[in-house]
C-alpha positions in Angstrom: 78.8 -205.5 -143.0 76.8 -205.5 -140.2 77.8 -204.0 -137.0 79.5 -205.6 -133.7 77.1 -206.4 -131.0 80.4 -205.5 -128.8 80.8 -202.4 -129.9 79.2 -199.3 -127.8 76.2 -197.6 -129.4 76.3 -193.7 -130.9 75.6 -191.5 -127.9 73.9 -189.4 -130.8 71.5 -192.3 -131.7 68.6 -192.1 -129.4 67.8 -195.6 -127.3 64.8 -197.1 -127.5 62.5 -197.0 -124.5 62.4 -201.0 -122.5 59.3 -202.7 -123.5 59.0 -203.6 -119.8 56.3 -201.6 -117.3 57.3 -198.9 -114.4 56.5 -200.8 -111.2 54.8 -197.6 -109.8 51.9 -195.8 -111.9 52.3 -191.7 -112.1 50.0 -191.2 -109.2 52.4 -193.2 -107.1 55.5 -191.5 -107.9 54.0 -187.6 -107.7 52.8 -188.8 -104.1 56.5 -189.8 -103.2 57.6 -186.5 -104.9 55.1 -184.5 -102.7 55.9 -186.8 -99.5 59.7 -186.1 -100.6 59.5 -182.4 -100.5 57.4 -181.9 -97.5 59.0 -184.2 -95.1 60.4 -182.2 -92.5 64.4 -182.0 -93.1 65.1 -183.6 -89.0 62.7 -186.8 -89.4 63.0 -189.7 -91.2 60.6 -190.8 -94.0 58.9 -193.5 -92.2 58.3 -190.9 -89.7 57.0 -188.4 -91.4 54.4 -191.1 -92.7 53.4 -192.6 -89.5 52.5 -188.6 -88.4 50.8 -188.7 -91.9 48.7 -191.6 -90.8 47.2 -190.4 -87.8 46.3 -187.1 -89.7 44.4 -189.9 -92.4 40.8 -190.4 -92.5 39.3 -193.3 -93.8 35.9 -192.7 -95.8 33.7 -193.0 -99.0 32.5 -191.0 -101.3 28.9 -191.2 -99.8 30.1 -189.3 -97.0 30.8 -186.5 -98.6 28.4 -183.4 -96.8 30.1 -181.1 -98.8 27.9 -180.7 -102.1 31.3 -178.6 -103.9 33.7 -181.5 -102.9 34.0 -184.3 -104.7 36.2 -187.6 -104.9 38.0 -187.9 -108.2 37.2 -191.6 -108.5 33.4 -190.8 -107.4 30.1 -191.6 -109.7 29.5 -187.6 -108.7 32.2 -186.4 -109.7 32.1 -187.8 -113.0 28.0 -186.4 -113.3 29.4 -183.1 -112.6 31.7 -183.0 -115.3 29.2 -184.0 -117.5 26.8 -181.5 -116.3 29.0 -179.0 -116.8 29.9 -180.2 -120.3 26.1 -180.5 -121.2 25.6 -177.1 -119.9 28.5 -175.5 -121.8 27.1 -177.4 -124.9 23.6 -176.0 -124.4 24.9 -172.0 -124.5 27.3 -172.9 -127.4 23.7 -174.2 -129.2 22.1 -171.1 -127.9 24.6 -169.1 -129.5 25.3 -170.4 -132.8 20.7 -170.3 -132.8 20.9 -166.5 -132.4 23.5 -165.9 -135.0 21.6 -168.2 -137.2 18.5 -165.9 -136.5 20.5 -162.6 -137.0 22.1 -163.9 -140.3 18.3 -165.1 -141.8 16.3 -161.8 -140.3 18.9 -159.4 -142.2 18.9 -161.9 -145.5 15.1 -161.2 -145.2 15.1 -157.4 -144.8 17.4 -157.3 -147.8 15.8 -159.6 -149.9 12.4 -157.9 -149.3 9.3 -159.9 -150.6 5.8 -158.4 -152.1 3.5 -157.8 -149.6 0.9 -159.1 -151.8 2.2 -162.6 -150.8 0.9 -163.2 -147.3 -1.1 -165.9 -146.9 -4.9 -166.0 -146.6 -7.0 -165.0 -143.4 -9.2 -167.8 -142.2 -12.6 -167.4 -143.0 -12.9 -168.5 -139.2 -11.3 -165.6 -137.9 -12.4 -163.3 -140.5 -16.1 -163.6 -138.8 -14.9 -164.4 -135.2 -16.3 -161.4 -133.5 -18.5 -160.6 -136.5 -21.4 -162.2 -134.6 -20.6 -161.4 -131.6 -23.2 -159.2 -129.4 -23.0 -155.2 -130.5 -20.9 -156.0 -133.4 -23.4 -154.0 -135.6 -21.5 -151.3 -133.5 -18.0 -151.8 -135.1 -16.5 -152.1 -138.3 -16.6 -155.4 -140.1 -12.6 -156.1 -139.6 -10.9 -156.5 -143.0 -8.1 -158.6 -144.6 -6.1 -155.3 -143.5 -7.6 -155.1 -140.3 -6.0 -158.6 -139.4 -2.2 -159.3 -138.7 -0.9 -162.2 -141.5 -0.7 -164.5 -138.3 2.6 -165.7 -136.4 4.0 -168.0 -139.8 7.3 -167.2 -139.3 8.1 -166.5 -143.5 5.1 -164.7 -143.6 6.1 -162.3 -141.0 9.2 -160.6 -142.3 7.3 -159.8 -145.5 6.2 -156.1 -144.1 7.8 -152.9 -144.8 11.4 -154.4 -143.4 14.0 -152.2 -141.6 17.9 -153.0 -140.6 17.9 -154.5 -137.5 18.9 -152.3 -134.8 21.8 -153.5 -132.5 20.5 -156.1 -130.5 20.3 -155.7 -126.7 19.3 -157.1 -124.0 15.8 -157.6 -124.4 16.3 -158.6 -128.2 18.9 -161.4 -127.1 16.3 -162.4 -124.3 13.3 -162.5 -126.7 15.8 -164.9 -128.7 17.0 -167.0 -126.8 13.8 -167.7 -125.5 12.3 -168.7 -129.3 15.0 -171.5 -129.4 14.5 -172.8 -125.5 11.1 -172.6 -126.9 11.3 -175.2 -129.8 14.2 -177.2 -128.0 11.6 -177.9 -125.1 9.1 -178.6 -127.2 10.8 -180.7 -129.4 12.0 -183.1 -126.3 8.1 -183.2 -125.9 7.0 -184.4 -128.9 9.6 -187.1 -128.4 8.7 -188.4 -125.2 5.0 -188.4 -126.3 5.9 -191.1 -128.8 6.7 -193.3 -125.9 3.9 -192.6 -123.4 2.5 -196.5 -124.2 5.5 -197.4 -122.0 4.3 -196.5 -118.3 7.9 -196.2 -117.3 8.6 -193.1 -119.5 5.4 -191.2 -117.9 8.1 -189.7 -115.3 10.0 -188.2 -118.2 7.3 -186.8 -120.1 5.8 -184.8 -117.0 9.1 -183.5 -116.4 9.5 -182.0 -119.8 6.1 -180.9 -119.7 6.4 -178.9 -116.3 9.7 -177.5 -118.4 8.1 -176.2 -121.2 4.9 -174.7 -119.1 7.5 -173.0 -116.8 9.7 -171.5 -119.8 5.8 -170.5 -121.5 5.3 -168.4 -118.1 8.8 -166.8 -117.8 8.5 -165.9 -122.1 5.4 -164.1 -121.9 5.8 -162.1 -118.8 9.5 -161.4 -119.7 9.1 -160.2 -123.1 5.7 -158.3 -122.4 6.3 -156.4 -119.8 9.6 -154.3 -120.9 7.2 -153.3 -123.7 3.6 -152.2 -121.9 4.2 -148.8 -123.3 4.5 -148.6 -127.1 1.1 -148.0 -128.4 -0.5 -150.8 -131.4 0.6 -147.8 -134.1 4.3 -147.4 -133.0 6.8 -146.1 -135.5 8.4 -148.6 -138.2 11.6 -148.0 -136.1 10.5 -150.6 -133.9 8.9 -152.9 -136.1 11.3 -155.5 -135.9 11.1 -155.7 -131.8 7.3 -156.6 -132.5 7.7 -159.0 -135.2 10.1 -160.9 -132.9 7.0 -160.8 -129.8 4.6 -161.9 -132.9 7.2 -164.8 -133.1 7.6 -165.7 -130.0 3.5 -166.1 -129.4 3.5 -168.6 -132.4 5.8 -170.5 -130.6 3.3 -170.1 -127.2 1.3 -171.4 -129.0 2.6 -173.9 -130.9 3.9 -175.4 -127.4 1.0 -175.3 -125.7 -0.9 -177.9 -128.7 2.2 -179.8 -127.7 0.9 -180.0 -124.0 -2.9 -180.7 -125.2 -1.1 -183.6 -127.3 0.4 -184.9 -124.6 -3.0 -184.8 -122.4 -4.4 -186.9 -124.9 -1.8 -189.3 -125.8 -1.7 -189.9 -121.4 -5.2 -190.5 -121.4 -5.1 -193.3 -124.3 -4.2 -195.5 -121.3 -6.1 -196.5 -117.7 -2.5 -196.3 -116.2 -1.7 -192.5 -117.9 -5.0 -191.4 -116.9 -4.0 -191.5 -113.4 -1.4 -189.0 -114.3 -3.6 -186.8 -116.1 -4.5 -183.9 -113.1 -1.0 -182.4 -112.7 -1.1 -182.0 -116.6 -5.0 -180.3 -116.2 -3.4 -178.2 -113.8 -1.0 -177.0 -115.3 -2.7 -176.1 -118.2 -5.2 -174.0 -116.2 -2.9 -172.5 -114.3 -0.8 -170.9 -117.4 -4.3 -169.3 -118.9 -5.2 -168.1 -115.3 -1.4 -166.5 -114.7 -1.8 -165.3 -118.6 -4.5 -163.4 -117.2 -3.1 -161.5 -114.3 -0.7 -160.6 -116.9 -3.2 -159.2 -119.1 -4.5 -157.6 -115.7 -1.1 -156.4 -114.4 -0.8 -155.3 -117.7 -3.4 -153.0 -117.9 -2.6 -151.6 -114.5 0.6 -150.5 -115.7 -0.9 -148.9 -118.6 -3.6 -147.4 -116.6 -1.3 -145.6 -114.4 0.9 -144.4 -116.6 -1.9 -142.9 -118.5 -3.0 -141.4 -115.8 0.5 -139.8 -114.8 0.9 -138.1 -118.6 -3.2 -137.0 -118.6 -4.2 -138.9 -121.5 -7.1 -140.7 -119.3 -9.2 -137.5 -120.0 -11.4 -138.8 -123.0 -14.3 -137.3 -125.0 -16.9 -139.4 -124.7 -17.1 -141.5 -128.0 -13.4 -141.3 -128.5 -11.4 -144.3 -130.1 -10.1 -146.5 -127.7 -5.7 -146.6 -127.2 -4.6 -149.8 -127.6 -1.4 -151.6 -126.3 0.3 -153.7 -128.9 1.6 -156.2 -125.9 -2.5 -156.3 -124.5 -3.4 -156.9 -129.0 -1.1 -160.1 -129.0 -1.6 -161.4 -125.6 -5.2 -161.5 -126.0 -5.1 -163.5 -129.4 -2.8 -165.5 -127.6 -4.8 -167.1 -125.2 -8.1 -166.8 -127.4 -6.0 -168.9 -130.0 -5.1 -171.2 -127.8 -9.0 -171.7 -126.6 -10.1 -172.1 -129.9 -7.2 -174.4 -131.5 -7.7 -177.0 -129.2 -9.7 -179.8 -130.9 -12.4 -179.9 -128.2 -14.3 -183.8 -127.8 -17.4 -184.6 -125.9 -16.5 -187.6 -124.1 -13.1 -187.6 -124.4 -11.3 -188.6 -120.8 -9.2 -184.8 -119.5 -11.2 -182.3 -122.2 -13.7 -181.7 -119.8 -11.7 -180.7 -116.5 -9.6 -179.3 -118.7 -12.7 -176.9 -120.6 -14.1 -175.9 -117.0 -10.9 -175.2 -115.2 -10.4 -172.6 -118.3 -14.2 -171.5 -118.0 -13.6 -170.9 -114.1 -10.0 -168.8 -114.3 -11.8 -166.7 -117.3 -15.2 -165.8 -115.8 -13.3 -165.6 -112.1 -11.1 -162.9 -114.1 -14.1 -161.3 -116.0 -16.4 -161.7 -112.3 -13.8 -159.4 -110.9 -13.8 -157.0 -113.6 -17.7 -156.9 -113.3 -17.2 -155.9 -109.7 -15.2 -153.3 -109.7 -17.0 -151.6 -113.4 -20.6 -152.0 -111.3 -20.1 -151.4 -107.6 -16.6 -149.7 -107.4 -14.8 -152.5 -106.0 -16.8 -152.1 -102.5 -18.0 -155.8 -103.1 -14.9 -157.9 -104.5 -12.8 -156.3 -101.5 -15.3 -156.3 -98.4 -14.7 -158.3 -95.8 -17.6 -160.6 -96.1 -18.1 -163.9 -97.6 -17.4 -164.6 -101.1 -13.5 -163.7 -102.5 -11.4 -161.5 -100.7 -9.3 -158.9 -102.2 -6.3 -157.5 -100.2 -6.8 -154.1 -101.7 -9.6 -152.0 -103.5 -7.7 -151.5 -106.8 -7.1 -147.8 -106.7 -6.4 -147.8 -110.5 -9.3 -148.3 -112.6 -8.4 -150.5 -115.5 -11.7 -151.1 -116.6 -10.9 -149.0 -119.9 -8.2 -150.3 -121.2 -9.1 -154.1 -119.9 -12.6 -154.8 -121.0 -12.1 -154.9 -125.0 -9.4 -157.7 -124.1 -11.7 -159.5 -121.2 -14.9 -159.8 -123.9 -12.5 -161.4 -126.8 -11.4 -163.8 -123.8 -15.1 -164.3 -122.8 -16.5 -164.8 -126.2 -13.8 -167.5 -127.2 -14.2 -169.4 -123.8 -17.6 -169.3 -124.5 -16.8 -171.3 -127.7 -18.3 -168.2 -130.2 -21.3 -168.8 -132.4 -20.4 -172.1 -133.9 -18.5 -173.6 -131.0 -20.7 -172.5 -127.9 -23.3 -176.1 -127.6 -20.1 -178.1 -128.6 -18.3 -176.6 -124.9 -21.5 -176.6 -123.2 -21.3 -180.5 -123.9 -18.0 -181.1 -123.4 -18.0 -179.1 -120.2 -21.2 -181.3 -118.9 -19.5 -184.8 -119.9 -17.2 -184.1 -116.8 -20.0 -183.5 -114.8 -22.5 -186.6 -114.9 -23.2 -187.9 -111.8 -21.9 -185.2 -109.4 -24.2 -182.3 -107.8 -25.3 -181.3 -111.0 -27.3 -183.9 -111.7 -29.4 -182.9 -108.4 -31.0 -180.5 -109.7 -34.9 -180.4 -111.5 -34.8 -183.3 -114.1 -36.7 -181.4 -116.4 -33.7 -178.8 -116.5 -31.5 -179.7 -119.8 -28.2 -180.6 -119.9 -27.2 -177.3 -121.6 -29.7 -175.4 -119.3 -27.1 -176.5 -116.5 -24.2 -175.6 -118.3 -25.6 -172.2 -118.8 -26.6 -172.0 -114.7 -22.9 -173.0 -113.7 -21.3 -170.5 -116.2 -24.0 -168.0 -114.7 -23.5 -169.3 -111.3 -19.4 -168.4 -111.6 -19.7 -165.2 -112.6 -22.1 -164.5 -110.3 -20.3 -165.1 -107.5 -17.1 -163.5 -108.5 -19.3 -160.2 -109.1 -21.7 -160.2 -106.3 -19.7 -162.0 -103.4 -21.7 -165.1 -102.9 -20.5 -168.7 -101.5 -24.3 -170.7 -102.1 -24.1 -170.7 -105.6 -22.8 -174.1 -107.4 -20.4 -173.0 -109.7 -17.4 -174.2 -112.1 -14.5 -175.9 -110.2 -10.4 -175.3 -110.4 -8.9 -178.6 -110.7 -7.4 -180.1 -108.0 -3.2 -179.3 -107.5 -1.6 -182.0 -108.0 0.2 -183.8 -104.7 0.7 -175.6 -136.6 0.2 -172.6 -136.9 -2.0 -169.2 -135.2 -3.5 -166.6 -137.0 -3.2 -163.2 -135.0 -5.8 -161.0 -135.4 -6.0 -156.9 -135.1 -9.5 -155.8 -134.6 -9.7 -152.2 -135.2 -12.2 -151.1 -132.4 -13.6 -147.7 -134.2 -16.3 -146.3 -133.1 -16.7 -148.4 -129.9 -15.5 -146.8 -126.7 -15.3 -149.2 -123.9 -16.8 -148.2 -120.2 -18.1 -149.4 -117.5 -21.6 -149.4 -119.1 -20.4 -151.1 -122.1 -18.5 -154.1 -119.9 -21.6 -155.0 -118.1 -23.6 -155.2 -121.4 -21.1 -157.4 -122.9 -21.2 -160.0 -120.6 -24.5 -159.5 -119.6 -25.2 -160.8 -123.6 -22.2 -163.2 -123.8 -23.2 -165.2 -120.1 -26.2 -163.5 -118.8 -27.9 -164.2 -115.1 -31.3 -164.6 -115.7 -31.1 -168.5 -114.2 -29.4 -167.2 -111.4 -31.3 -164.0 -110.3 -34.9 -164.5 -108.6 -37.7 -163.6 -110.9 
């Protein structure tokens, strides 16, 4: 029997809500309640909101000067939130990367592979300096002699230890090898739609990115270690194998950005937006440099403070392990680039790295010939602030000749960059001079000409230009440098057989 529709309902039974809407939305009613409870107890309602009223000002979210203020119902306020969300997502990834990394480096140091299965040195870099002026001097390098290169497998596969608690640095060095391939990564994507003009904006922007991060890696993860010597104890192996990591990835990144210069150039319209990529380029190998330089200064001091810059004559050079990999670095970088004569960007691209390299070597030259007087005197030519009161001729010149010799493009490379540094050149004040002169003749009288005037101190000369600001895999090589003994001497020999300035100089 069904129930009365007279009789009362259970008070226990709960109701069930009306189906019908609340003329006021929750907003509404919490502003009553807050009108409610500060309305002064002696006025009326209405009062208290006409005094409201006049307090009220009327404006738009544009408005807004305030860059920590926003509107709730404002397109900014909503970008924030997602900015902040993005961001949060970002060190979440960072973190779960690094505990990824941990997790695999101590699988590998347990589960310790032969040796014997590294992979083979490159014929290539097996004879890379071995025809290189004064080699004779030196030991032919070995299979030994060379690192097993920056393969990340490859590189645990040494005489492991137990990680040692990581610290700052370590968590640094880390973080920095994922930012690394993240970056990278968004490159490779956005090259795949540079045929679409609109998307050049994009890809420039991740490709200033990933240069900036390149800078801040290097000089943040080289310097803290300037000191430990290329023989450092097994204890802190595992620091090195991560800096031997994270120059693969410098690498690695920076064929990303020569990829991009030629997938911008495959286009009229991209190859208007070829310089700021040229320059950017240039400008990491030249700031790589004064690394290397700053580098050396640092090491130069501190070997003077502990004595050890009193050396026989003859005596093995000390080596740095940070000055080893930073050097392989950027002559990796020279020499993995598929160089093309005639293709549009490879020439401004070869001569701006020519210029920052024989600028930095010119310098060098200076101060291992005359002291220093020239470079820093006040007449024409460059201008130095200060006559370097360190000399870091020693412990800088083994590093400037690799730099030299692979800028120069080596034995089998050098008539393929004299080419490709002349295509750029056709037509401009070059081509002035005797026509009788050969195209690689004037190649050689510009490289000469540079140096030149970074050693001497002399504006007339043509030389190599800067460009214009704008408006899978490397092979690390340890050369042991035995019975070679770098000087001043020795610096000025070097060069003097790897560039010369017999087509500068007067007969």
């Amino acid at each position: 029997m069904s129930p009365s529709p007279d009789v009362d309902a259970d008070p226990a039974v709960p109701l069930v809500a009306s189906s019908s809407k609340h003329p006021f939305t929750q907003s509404q009613c919490s502003l009553a309640l807050a009108l409610t409870k500060f309305r002064l107890k002696d006025s009326s309602t209405s009062d208290f909101i006409q005094h409201l009223r006049k307090k009220v000002k009327t404006t738009s979210s544009h408005s807004v000067l305030d860059g920590e203020h926003r509107y709730v119902d404002s397109v900014e306020f909503w970008k924030d939130q997602y900015t902040r969300v993005h961001e949060e997502k970002k060190d979440l990834q960072d973190k779960v990367h690094r505990r990824e990394e941990e997790l695999r480096v101590l699988k590998l140091a347990q589960d310790q592979d032969d040796p014997d299965t590294r992979p083979a040195i490159p014929q290539q870099l097996m004879s890379q300096y071995s025809d290189m002026p004064l080699a004779r001097k030196r030991k032919e390098p070995s299979s030994d002699d060379i690192l097993s290169g920056l393969d990340p497998p490859a590189m645990w596969n040494e005489e492991a230890t137990f990680m040692a608690p990581a610290d700052v640095h370590l968590l640094r060095m880390r973080s920095f090898l994922v930012r690394l391939g993240r970056e990278r990564k968004n490159l490779d994507k956005s090259n795949e739609r540079l045929q679409d003009p609109n998307h050049h904006g994009d890809v420039l922007k991740h490709f200033n990115g990933l240069l900036a991060l390149l800078e801040n890696a290097l000089c943040d993860s080289c310097m803290p270690l300037k000191f430990y010597n290329d023989n450092e104890e097994l204890q802190k192996s595992h620091t090195f194998k991560l800096l031997r990591q994270l120059t693969w990835q410098v690498y690695i990144s920076f064929q990303s950005c020569f990829t991009t210069l030629n997938e911008i150039c495959r286009t009229i319209p991209g190859r208007s937006k070829r310089s700021p990529i040229i320059y950017g380029m240039v400008q990491f190998v030249k700031n790589s440099l004064a690394l290397l330089h700053n580098l050396s200064k640092k090491q130069a001091e501190h070997q003077k403070i502990i004595g050890s810059s009193k050396r026989s004559k003859g005596s093995k050079p000390e080596e740095y392990a940070v000055n080893v990999y930073l050097t392989c670095t950027i002559t990796s970088i020279i020499w993995g680039m598929d160089w093309e004569v005639n293709k549009p960007g490879h020439s401004e691209l070869l001569e701006g790295i020519m210029f920052a390299v024989l600028e930095h070597t010119g310098r060098l030259m200076s101060v291992a010939s005359f002291g220093g007087h020239i470079a820093a005197s006040k007449n024409r030519g460059p201008k130095v602030s200060k006559t370097p009161t360190i000399d870091t001729t020693y412990t800088e010149s083994l590093y400037a000749t690799q730099i030299l010799y692979a800028a120069l493009g080596g034995a089998d490379k050098k008539e393929l960059f004299l080419k490709v540094l002349m295509t750029g050149r056709v037509g401009s004040r070059a081509s002035r001079q005797p026509k009788d002169m050969r195209m690689l003749d004037k190649a050689k009288h510009l490289l000469q000409s540079t140096l030149v005037k970074y050693m001497v101190g002399v504006e007339h000369l043509e030389t190599l230009r800067m460009p214009e600001p704008p408006v899978e895999k490397m092979d690390i090589s340890k050369i042991e440098h035995k019975g070679v003994a770098p000087s001043k001497d020795w610096l000025v020999s070097m060069v003097a057989n790897l560039v010369g300035w017999d087509l500068v100089m007067p007969k």
